[in-house]
C-alpha positions in Angstrom: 2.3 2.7 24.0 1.9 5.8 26.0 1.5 5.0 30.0 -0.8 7.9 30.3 -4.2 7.6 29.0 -7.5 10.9 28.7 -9.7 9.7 31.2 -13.0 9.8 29.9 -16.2 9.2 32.1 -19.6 7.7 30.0 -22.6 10.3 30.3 -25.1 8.8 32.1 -28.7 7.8 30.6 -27.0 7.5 26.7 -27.9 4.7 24.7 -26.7 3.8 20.6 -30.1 4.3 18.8 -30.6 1.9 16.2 -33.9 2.6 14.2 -36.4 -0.3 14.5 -39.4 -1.0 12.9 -43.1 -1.6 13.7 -44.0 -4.7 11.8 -47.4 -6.2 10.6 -49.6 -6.7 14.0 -49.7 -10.0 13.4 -45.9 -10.7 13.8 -45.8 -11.8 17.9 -42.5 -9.9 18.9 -39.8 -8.9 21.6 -40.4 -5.6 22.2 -37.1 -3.5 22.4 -36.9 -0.7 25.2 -36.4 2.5 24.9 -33.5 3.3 22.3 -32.1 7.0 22.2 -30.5 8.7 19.1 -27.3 10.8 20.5 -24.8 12.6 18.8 -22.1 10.8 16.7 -18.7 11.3 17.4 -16.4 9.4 14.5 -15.3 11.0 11.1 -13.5 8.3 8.9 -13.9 4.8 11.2 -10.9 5.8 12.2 -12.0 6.4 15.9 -14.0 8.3 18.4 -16.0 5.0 19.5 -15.5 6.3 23.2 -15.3 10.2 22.8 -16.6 11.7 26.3 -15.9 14.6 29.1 -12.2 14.7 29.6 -9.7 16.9 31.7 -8.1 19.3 30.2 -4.7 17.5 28.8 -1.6 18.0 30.4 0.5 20.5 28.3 3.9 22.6 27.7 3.8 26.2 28.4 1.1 28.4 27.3 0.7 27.2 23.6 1.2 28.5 20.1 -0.9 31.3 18.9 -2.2 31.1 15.2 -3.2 34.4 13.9 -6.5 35.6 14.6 -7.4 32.2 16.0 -9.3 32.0 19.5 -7.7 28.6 20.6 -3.5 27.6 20.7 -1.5 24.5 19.7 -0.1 22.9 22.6 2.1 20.3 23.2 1.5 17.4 25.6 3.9 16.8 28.6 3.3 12.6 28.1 6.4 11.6 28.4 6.3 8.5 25.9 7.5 10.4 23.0 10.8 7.5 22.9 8.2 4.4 22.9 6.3 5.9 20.2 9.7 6.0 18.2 9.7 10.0 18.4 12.4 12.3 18.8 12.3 16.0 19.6 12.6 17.7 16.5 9.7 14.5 15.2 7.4 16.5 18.2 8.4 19.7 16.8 7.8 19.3 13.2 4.6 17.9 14.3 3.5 21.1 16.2 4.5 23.3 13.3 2.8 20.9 10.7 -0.4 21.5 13.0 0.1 25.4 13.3 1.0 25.6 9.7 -2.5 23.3 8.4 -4.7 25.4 11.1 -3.0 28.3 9.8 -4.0 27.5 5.9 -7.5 26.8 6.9 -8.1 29.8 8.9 -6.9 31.9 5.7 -9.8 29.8 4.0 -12.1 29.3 6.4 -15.4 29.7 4.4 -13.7 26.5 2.0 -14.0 24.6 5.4 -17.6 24.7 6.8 -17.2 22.5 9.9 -14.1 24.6 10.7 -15.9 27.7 10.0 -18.5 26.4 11.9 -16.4 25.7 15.2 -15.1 28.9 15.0 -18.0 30.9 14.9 -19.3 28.8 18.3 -15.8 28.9 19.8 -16.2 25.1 20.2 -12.7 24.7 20.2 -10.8 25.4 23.3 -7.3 23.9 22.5 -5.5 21.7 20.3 -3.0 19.2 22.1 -0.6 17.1 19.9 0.4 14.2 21.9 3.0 11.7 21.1 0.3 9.2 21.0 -3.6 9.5 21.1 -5.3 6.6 23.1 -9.1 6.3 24.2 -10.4 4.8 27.0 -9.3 1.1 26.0 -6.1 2.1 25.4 -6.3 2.1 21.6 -4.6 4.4 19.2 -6.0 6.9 17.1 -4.7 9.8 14.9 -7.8 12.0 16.6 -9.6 12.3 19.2 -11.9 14.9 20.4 -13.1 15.2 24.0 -15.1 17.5 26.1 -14.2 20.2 28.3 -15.4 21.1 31.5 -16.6 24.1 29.8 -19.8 23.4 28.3 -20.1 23.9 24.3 -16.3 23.4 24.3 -13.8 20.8 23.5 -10.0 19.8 22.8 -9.0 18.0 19.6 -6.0 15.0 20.0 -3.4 14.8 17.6 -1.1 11.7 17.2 2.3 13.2 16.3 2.9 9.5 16.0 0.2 9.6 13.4 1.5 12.4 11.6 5.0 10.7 11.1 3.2 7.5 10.0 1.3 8.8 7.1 4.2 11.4 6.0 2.1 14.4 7.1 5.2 16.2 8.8 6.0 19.3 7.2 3.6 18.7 4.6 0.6 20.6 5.8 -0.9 21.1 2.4 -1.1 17.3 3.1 -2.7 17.4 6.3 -5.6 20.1 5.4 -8.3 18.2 4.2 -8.0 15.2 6.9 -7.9 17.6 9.7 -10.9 19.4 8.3 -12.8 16.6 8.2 -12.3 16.1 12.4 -13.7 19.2 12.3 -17.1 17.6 12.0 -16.6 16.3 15.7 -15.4 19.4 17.0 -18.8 21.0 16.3 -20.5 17.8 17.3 -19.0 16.7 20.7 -19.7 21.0 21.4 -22.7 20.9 20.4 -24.7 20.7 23.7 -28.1 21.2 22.4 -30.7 18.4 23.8 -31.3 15.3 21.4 -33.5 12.8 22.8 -36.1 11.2 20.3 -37.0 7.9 21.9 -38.7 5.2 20.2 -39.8 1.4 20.8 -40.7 -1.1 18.1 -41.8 -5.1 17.8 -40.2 -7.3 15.3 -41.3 -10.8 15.0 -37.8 -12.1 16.8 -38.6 -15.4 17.8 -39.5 -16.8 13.8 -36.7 -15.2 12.0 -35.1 -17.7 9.8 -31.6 -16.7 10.5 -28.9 -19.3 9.9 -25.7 -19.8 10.9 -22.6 -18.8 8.4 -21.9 -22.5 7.5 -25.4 -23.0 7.0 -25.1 -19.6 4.4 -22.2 -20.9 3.0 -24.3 -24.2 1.5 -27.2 -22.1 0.3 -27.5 -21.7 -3.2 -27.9 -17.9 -4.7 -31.5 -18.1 -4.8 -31.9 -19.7 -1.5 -29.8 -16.8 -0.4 -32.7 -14.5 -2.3 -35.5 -16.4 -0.7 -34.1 -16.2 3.0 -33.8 -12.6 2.2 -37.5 -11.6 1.7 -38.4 -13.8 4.6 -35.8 -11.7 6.6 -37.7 -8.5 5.1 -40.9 -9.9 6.1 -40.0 -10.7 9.9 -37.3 -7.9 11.1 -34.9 -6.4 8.6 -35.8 -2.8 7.6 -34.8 -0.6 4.6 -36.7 2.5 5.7 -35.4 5.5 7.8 -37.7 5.3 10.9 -37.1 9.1 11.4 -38.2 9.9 8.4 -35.4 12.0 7.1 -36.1 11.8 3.2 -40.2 12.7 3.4 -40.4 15.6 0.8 -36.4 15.9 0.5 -35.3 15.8 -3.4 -33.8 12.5 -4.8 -31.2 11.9 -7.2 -30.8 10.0 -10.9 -28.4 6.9 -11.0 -25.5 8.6 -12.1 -27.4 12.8 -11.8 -25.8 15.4 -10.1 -29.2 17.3 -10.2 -31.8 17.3 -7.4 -35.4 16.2 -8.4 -37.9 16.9 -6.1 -40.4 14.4 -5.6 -43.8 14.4 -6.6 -45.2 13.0 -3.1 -44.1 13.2 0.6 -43.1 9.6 0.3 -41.3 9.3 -3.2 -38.1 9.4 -2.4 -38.2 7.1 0.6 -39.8 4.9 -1.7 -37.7 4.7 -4.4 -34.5 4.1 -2.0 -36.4 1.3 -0.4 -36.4 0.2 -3.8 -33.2 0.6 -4.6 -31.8 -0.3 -1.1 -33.6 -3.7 -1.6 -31.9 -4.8 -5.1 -28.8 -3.8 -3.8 -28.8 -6.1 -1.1 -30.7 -8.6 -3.1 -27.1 -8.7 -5.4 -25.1 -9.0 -2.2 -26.6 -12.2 -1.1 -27.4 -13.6 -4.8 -23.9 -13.1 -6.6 -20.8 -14.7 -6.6 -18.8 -11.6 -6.3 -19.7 -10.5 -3.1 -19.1 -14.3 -1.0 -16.0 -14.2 -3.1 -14.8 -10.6 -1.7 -17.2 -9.4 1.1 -18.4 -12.5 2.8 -19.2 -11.1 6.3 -21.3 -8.9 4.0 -23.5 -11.7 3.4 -23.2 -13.8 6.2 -24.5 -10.7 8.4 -27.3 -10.1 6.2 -28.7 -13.6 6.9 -27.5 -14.7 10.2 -29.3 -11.9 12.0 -26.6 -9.6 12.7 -27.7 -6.5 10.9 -31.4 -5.2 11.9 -31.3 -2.0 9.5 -29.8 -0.9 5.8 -31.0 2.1 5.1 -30.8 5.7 3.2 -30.6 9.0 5.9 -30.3 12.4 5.4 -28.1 13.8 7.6 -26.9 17.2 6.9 -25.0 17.5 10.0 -22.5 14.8 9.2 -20.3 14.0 6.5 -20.1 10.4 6.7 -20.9 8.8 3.6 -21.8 4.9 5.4 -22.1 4.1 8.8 -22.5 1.1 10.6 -23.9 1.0 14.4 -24.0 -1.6 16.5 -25.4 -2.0 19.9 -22.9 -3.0 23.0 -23.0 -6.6 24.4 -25.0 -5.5 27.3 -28.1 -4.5 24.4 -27.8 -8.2 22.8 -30.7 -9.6 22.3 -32.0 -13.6 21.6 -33.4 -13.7 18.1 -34.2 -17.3 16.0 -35.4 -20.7 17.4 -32.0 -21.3 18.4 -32.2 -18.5 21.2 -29.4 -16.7 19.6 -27.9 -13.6 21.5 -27.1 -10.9 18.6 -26.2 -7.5 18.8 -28.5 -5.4 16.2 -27.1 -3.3 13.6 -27.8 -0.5 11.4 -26.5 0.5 8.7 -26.8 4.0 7.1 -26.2 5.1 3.7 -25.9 9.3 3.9 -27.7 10.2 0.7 -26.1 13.6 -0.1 -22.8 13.1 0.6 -20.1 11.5 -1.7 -17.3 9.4 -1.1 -13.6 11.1 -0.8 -10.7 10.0 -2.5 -9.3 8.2 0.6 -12.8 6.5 1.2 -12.6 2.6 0.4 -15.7 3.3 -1.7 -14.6 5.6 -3.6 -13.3 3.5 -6.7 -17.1 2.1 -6.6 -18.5 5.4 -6.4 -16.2 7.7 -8.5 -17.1 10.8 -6.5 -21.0 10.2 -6.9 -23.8 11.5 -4.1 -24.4 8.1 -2.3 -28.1 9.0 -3.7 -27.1 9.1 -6.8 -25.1 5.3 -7.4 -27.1 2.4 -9.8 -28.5 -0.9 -7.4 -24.6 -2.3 -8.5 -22.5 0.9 -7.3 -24.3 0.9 -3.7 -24.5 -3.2 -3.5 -20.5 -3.0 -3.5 -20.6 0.0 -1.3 -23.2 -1.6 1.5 -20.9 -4.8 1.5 -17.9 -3.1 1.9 -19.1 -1.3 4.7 -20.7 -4.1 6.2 -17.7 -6.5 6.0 -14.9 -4.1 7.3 -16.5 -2.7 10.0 -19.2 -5.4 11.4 -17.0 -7.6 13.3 -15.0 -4.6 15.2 -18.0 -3.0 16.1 -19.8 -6.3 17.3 -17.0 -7.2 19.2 -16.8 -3.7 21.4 -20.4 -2.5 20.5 -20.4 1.3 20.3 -21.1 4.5 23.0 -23.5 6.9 22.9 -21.7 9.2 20.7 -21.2 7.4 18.1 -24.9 7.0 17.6 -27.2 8.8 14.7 -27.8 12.8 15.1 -31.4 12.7 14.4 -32.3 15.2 11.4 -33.2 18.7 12.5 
């Protein structure tokens, strides 16, 4: 593991946001303070959970230009290329891999929005490959973006370590389409526009029926249904507090075609819907205890607060799940339990790509466009590889939601 580590510093006066409802007047509640929605700062789930203002990175010599381009490819002076089971001509393939992918997508920038995108805003100062990319907590990523002390500008982290890993080295055709995806939070982490919208809900806290997972594990399928809609009825929500799909278009199961609706509220409606069967099937069928079980025990144990279709044109995340730090918990049920709230987010316009994990569910449909069956296997899949990770460390406030322009 590299000795050296980006020092990154929080930004004060950032909170996750996760989007809570109002419930019927009538449900007594906890009121939760003020949550703010900030930037996100994670492509794949690969990373990013504690993206902030960095020093520039240590580097050798003045960089490597690539044609035409307004930033250079340096390499980083860490000296822990040997622990990280590098050699020098592993560091210099990696360097030339970079030049040569940056060098592709520069050629074809307009195929590449978010990298078009940075370069129009010169959000990209420098890129830096490192033997090995650490965050704050000293765990490794193939990425990581960070802020300058320039404001609107940032340097993108790149693992050679990575690159030698997943057999990108000297295969830049290889390499193009994951490192334009990163691109996303180079435009995002630059982007220092303000994005405050603060909001403060009840939920009925104290009556929710949670249970514990060995109490889910002796329910029956439709107790498991029934525990549900009780759920619904006291705190969990399936509608988009921000109210990102009023008037957008909505999608066909299996359509490719926008539709636009015929009222305001249509389309939120008819996700709700959809939203609601699909998590209906997680808790009901056998399937899903058999192969996602954290999928359901989270559902009905209080964990998650929020499933829910977004439209978020900014990102290209298809799912997301959010959880708040340890220091947000709260005590939810009549057994006082402390629980970190959750959300997760379905994206409705974007699809899945091939190296998604929902992709063989999906086969390359809009999110907004997969049957109750398609986004029941999607939700749980999300839910059960990424719930326990992000309860465990919580998230910062980049790696909250963007709110919709």
């Amino acid at each position: 593991m590299v000795n050296r580590r980006i020092n990154f510093r929080m930004q004060a006066g950032q909170l996750i946001g996760v989007c809570l409802p109002v419930v019927r007047p009538l449900c007594a509640g906890l009121v939760i303070g003020s949550m703010l929605f900030v930037t996100e700062a994670q492509a794949n789930h690969q990373g990013h959970s504690t993206h902030a203002e960095t020093e520039d990175a240590a580097a050798i010599g003045e960089g490597r230009e690539i044609a035409g381009a307004p930033f250079r490819v340096f390499l980083s002076k860490a000296p822990a290329a040997g622990e990280a089971g590098l050699d020098a001509a592993d560091l210099d393939a990696a360097v030339q891999t970079v030049i040569d992918t940056l060098t592709i997508m520069f050629q074809h920038r307009a195929d590449y929005s978010r990298f078009d995108e940075s370069l129009t805003k010169q959000a990209l100062k420098r890129v830096v490959i490192e033997p090995v990319v650490v965050n704050d907590e000293g765990k490794a990523f193939p990425f990581l973006v960070a802020r300058t002390k320039e404001p609107g500008r940032v340097t993108l982290l790149i693992s050679a370590a990575s690159l030698k890993e997943k057999g990108y080295l000297q295969h830049p055709n290889m390499l193009v389409p994951v490192l334009a995806r990163e691109f996303q939070w180079v435009v995002s982490k630059a982007d220092t526009a303000p994005k405050a919208t603060i909001l403060s809900a009840e939920r009925n806290l104290r009556n929710a029926p949670i249970r514990t997972d060995a109490e889910i594990g002796h329910l029956s399928a439709e107790e498991r249904t029934q525990l549900l809609h009780r759920l619904f009825e006291t705190y969990l929500k399936t509608i988009d507090d921000l109210k990102s799909l009023d008037g957008q278009p909505y999608y066909e199961v299996g359509g490719t075609v926008p539709i636009s609706p015929t009222q305001p509220d249509s389309t939120t409606k008819l996700y709700e819907i959809r939203i609601r069967e699909a998590l209906q099937k997680i808790v009901r069928e056998p399937y899903f205890w058999e192969h996602t079980p954290k999928a359901v025990t989270s559902l009905l144990n209080g964990t998650v607060w929020t499933v829910t279709f977004v439209r978020i044109e900014q990102r290209d995340w298809t799912t997301r799940t959010r959880v708040l730090p340890e220091d947000k918990a709260v005590v939810v049920g009549a057994r006082e339990q402390r629980i970190q709230p959750a959300a997760v987010l379905v994206n409705v316009h974007r699809a899945a790509s091939p190296d998604d994990p929902s992709y063989p569910d999906t086969r390359g449909q809009l999110m907004g466009a997969l049957s109750a069956d398609q986004l029941a296997r999607v939700i749980a899949l999300e839910i059960h590889q990424n719930i326990r990770e992000k309860s465990m460390s919580g998230h910062t406030a980049q790696d909250a939601l963007t709110a919709p322009k």
